[in-house]
MIMIKOL-495099 format. One record per residue (C-alpha): residue in one letter; x, y, z. Coordinates in pm, 1 decimal, m for minus. Layout:
BEGIN
<site r="a" x="X" y="Y" z="Z"/>
...
END
This chain:
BEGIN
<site r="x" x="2007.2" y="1188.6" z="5884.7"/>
<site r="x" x="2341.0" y="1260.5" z="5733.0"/>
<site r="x" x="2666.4" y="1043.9" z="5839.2"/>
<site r="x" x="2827.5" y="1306.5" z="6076.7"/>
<site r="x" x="2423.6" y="1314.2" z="6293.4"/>
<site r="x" x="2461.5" y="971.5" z="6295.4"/>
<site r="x" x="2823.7" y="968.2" z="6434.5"/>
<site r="x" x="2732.5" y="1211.0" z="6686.1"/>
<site r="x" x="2422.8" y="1060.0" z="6844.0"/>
<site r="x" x="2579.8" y="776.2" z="6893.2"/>
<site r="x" x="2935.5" y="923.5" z="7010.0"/>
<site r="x" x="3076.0" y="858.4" z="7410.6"/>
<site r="x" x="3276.7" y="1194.9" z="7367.0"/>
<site r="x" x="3357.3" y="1457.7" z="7131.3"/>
<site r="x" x="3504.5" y="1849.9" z="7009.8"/>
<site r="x" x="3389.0" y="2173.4" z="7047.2"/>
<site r="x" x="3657.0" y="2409.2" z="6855.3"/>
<site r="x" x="3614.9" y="2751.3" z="6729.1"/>
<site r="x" x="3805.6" y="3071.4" z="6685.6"/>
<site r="x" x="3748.7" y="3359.1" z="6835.0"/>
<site r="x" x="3734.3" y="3708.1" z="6735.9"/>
<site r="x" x="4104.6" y="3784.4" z="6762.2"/>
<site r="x" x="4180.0" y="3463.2" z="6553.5"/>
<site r="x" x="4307.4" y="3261.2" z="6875.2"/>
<site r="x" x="4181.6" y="2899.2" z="6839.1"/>
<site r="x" x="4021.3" y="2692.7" z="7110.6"/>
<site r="x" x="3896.8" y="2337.5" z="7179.9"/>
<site r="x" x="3686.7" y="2161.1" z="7410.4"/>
<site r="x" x="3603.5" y="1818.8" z="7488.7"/>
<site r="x" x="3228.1" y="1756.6" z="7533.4"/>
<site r="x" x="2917.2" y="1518.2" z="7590.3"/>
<site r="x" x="2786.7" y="1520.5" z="7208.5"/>
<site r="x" x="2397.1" y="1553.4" z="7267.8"/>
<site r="x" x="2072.0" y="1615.0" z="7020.7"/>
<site r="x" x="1775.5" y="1870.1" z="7081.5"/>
<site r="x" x="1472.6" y="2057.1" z="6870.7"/>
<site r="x" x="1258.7" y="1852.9" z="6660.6"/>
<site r="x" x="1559.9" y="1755.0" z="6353.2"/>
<site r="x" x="1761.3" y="1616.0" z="6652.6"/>
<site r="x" x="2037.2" y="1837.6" z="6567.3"/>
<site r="x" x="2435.0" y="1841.3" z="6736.3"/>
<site r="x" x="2436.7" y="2049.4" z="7013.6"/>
<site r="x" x="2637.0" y="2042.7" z="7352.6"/>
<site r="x" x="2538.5" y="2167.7" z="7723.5"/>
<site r="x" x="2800.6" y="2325.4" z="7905.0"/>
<site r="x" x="2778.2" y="2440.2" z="8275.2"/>
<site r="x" x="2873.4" y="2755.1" z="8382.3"/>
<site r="x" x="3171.0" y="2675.6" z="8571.6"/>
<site r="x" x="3291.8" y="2644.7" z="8173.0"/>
<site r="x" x="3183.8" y="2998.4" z="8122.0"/>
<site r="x" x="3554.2" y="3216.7" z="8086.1"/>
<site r="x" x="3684.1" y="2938.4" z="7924.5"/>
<site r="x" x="3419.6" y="2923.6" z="7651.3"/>
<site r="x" x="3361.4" y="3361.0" z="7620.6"/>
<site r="x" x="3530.7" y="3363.5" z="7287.0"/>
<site r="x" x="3271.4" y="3129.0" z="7122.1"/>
<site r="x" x="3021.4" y="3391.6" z="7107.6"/>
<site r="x" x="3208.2" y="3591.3" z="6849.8"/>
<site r="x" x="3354.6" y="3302.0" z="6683.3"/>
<site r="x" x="3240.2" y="3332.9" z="6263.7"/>
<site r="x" x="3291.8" y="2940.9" z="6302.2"/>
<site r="x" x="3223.9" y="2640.7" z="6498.5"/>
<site r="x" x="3353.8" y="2309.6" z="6460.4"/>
<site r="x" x="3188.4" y="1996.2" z="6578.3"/>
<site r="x" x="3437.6" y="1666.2" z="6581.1"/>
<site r="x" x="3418.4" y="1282.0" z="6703.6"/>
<site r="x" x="3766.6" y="1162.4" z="6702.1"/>
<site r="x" x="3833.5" y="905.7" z="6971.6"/>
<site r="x" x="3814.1" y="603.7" z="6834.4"/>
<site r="x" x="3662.3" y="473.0" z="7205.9"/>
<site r="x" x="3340.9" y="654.2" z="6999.0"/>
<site r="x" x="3383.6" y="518.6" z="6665.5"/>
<site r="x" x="3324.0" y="181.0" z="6554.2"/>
<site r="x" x="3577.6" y="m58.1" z="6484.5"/>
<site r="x" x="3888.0" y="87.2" z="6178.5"/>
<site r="x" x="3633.1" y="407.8" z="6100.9"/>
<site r="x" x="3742.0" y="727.7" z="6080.4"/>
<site r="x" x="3588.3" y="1060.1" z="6259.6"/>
<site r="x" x="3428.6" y="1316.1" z="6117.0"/>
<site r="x" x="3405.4" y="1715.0" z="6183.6"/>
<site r="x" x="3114.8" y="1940.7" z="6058.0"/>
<site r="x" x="3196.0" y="2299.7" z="6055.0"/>
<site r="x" x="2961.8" y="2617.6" z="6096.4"/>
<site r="x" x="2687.9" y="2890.0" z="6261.4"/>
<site r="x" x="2640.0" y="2837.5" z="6659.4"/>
<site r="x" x="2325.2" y="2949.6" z="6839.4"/>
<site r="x" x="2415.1" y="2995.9" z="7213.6"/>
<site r="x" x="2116.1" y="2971.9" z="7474.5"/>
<site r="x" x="2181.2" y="3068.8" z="7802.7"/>
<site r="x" x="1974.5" y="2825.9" z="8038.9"/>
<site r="x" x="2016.6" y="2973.4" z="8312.7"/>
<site r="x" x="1703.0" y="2809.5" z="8489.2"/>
<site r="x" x="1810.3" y="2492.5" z="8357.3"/>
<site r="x" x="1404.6" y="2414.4" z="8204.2"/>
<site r="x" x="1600.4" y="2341.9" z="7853.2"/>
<site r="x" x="1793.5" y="2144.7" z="8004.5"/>
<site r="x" x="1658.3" y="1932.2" z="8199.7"/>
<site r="x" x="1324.4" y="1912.5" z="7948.0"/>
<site r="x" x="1534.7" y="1785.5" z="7667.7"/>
<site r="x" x="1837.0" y="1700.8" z="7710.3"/>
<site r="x" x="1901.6" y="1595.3" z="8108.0"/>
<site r="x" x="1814.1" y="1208.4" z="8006.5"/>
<site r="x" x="2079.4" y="1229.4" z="7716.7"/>
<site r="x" x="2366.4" y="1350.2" z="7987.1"/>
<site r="x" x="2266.6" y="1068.6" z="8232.2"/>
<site r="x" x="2326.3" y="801.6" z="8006.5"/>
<site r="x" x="2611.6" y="911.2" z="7792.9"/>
<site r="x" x="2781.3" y="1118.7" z="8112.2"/>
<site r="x" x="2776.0" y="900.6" z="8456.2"/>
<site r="x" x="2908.3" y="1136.1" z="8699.8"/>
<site r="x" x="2586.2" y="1371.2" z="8610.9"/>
<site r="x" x="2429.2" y="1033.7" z="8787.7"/>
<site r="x" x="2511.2" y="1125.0" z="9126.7"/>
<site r="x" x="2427.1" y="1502.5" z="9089.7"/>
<site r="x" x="2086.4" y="1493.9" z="8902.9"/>
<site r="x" x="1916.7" y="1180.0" z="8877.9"/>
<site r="x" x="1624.7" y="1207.1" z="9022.4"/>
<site r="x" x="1415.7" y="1557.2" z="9202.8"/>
<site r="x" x="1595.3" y="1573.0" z="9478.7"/>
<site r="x" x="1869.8" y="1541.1" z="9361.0"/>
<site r="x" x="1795.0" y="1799.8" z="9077.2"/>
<site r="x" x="1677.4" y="2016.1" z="9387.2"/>
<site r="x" x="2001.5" y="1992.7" z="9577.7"/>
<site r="x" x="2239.7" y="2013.9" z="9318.5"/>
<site r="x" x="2033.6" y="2243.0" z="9114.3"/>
<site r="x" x="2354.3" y="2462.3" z="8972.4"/>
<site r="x" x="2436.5" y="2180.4" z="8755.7"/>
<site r="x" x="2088.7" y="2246.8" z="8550.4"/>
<site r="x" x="2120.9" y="2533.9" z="8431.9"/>
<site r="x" x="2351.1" y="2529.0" z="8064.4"/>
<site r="x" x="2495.3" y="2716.5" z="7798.5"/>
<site r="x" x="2363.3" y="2532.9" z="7516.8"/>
<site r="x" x="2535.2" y="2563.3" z="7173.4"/>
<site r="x" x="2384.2" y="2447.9" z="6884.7"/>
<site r="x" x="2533.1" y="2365.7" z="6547.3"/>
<site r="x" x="2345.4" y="2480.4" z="6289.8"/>
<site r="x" x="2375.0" y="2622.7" z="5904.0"/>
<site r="x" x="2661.3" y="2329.8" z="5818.6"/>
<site r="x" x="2878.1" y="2483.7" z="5565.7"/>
<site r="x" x="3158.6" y="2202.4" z="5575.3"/>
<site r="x" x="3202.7" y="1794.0" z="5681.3"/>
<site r="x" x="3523.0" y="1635.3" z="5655.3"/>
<site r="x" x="3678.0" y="1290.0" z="5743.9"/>
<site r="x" x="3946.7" y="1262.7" z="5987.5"/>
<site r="x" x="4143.2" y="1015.6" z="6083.9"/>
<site r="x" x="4079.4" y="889.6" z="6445.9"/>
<site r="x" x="4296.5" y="928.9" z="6707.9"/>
<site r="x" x="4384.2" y="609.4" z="6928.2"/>
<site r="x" x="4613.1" y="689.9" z="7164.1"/>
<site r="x" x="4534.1" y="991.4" z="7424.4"/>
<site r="x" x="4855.3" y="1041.9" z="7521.9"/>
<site r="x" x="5024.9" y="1099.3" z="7195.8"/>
<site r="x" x="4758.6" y="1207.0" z="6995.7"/>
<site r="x" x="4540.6" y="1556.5" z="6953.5"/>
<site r="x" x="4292.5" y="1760.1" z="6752.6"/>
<site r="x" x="4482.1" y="2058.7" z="6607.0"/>
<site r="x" x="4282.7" y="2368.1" z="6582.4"/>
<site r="x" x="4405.4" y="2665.9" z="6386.0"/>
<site r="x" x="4328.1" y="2928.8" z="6076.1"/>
<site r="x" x="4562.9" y="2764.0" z="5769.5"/>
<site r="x" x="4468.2" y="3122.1" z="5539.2"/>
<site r="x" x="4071.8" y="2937.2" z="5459.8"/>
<site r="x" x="3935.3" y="3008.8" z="5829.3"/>
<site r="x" x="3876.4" y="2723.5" z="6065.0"/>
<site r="x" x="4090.8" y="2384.5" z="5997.6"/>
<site r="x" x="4085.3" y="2086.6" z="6215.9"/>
<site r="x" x="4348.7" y="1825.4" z="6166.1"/>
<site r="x" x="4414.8" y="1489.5" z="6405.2"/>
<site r="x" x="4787.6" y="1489.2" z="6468.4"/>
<site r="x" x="5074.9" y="1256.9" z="6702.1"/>
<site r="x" x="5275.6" y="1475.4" z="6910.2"/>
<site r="x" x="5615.6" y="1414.7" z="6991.8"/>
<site r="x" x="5604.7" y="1578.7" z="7351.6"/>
<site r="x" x="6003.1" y="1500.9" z="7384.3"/>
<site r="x" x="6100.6" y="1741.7" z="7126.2"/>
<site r="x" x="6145.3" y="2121.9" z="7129.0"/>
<site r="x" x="5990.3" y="2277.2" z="6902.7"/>
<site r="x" x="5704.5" y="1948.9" z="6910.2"/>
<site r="x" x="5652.8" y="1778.7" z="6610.4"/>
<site r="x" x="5328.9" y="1687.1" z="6475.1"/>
<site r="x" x="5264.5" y="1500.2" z="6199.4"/>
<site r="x" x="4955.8" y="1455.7" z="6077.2"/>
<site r="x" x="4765.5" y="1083.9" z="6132.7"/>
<site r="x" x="4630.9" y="1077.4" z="5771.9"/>
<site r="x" x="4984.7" y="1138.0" z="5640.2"/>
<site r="x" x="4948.4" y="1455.7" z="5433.7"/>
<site r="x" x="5204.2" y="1718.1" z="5553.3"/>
<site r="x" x="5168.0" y="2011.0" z="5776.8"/>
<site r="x" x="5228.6" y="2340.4" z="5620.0"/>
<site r="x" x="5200.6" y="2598.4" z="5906.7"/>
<site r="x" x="5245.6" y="2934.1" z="5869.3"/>
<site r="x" x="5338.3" y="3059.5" z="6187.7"/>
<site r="x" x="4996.2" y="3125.7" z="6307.2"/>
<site r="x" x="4844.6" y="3064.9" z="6628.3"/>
<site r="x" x="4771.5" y="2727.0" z="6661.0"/>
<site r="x" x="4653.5" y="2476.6" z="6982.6"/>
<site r="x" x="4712.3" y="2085.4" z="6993.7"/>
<site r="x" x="4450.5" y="1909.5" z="7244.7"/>
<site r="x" x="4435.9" y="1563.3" z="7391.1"/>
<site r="x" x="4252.9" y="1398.5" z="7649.2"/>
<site r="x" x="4188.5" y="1068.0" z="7863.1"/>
<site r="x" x="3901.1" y="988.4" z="8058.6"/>
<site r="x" x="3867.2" y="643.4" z="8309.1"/>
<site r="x" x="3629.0" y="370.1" z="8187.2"/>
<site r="x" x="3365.1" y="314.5" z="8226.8"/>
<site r="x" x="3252.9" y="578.7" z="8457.3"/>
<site r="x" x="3413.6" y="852.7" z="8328.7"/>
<site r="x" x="3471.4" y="1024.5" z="8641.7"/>
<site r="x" x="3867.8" y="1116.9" z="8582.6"/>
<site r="x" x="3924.3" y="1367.6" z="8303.3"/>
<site r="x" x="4266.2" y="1423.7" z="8224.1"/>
<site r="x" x="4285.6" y="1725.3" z="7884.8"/>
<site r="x" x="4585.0" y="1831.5" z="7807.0"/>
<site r="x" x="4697.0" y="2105.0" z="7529.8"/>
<site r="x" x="4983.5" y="2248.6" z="7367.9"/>
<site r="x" x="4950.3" y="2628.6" z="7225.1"/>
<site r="x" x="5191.5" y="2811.3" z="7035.2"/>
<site r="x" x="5299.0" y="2912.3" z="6684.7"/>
<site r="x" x="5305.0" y="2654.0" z="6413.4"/>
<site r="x" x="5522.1" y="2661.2" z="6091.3"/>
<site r="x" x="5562.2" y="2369.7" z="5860.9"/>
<site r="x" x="5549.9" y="2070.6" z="6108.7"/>
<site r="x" x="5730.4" y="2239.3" z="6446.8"/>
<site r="x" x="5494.6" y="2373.6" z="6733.8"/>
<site r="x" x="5666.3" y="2631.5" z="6937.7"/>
<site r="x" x="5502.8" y="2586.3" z="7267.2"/>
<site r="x" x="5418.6" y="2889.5" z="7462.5"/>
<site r="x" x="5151.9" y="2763.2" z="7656.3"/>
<site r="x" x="5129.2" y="2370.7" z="7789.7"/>
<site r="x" x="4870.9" y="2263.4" z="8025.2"/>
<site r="x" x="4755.2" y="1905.1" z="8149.9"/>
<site r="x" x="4963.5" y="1592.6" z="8187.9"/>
<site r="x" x="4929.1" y="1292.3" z="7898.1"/>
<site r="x" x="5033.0" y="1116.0" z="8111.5"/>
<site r="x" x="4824.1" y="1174.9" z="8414.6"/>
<site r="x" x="4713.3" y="883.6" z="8661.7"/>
<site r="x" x="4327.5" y="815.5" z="8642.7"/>
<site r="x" x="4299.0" y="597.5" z="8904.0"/>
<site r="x" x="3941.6" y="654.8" z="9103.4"/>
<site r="x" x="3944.9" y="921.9" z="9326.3"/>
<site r="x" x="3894.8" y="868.6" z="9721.7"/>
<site r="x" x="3600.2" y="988.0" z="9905.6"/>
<site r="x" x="3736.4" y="1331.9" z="10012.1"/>
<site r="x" x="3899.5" y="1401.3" z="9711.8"/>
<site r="x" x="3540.0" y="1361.2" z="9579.1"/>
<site r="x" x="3410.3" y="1605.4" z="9810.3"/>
<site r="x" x="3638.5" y="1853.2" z="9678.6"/>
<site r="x" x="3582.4" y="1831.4" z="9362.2"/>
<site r="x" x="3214.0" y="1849.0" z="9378.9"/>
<site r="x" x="3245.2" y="2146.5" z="9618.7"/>
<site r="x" x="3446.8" y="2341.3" z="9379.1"/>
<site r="x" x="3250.8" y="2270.9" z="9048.0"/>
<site r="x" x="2908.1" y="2381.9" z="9292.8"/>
<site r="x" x="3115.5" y="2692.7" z="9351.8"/>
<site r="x" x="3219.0" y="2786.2" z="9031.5"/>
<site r="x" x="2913.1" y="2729.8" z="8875.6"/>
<site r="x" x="2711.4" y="2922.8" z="9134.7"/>
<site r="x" x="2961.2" y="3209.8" z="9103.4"/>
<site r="x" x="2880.7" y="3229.8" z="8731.6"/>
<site r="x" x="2514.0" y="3239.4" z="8792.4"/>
<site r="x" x="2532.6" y="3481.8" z="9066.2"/>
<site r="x" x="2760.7" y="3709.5" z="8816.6"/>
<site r="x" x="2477.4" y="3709.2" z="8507.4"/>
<site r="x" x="2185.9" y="3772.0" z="8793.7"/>
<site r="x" x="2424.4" y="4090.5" z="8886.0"/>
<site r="x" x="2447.0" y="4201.8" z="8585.6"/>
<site r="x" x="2078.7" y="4166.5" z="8456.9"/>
<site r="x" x="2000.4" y="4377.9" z="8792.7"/>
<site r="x" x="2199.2" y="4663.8" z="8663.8"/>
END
């Protein structure tokens, strides 16, 4: 087992980045989990991630990352492995909740109160089904330096001229166009193609407030010109209240069931 599997079994949280077929980048924070007999890096999404995850099925290349240093041991750096996906769609969930269901429920508590144990697996049974990406075919690992501070600092996704390039950067939000300079101190040399800048928080130790945020825009030497911003670094994560709870878990049922209903439609046709 190489040093990246290593980092990634053990990780709390990591990146999912690709780009897709037009050359628009993407990124994706995600519960780092291991399936098929090598243990190899693989992530389970649920379908209410579906749109925002359509342009990793053309991507050429995929980009694995741990960079929070919450999942690093103390002063190491994190570590990206870059190449070929294959994407299962679970949509029964029997992958799922086979192999990987008892990874989620300790690594991921809020899964905890959906689908551990039958009944609740019965009553909450869209959260079992997955679309389950698996790295495979490494072409690349690199080192990167780890990011300690959510609010200031991202993963930086973008094509640099070689194809996919991850970089961990501090964002000066304040300034227009943003700043980013790079946390292992080599200099950015953007060249005005699309790039995206993604951070994100999460309350310990349950884990039940997610706060990602992400800049997108052009990038040229060391300036981001934001076109796109979503999120708040600076977002409360206090715990939610018990209908605000409610909510939540009615809407992520919905939009997961929605998705499901759509691919059942369409394999009907």
């Amino acid at each position: 087992m190489n040093e990246f599997d290593q980092l990634w079994r053990r990780a709390l949280t990591g990146e999912l980045s690709w780009l897709n077929a037009s050359g628009e980048p993407a990124v994706l924070p995600v519960t780092p989990l291991t399936s098929g007999p090598d243990g190899g890096a693989c992530v389970a999404l649920p379908y209410s991630s579906a749109g925002e995850v359509a342009g990793l099925r053309s991507a050429t290349e995929v980009a694995f990352s741990v960079t929070d240093s919450r999942s690093l041991q103390r002063a190491r750096a994190g570590r990206a492995a870059l190449g070929d996906v294959e994407i299962i769609d679970d949509t029964e969930g029997e992958l799922f909740t086979v192999e990987l269901l008892r990874q989620e429920l300790v690594k991921y508590p809020p899964t905890r109160t959906l689908a551990d144990s039958p009944l609740l697996c019965r009553e909450n049974w869209w959260w079992l089904p997955r679309i389950i990406v698996r790295l495979e075919r490494v072409r690349t690992e690199l080192e990167l330096p780890a990011r300690t501070n959510p609010v200031t600092q991202a993963v930086l996704v973008r094509d640099d001229g070689t194809g996919l390039t991850l970089d961990t950067v501090t964002v000066e939000h304040e300034r227009a166009p943003v700043r980013l300079s790079q946390l292992g101190g080599r200099p950015l040399r953007g060249d005005g193609a699309p790039s995206v800048a993604c951070g994100y928080d999460y309350s310990m130790p349950d884990l039940e407030r997610w706060e990602r945020w992400s800049l997108r825009g052009a990038l040229r030497g060391d300036e981001l010109t934001v076109t796109r911003r979503s999120g708040n670094p600076d977002a409360d994560l206090a715990p939610l209240s018990l209908l605000p709870r409610i909510r939540r878990q009615r809407a992520l049922s919905r939009d997961c069931r929605r998705e499901l209903a759509a691919i059942e439609r369409a394999r009907r046709a």
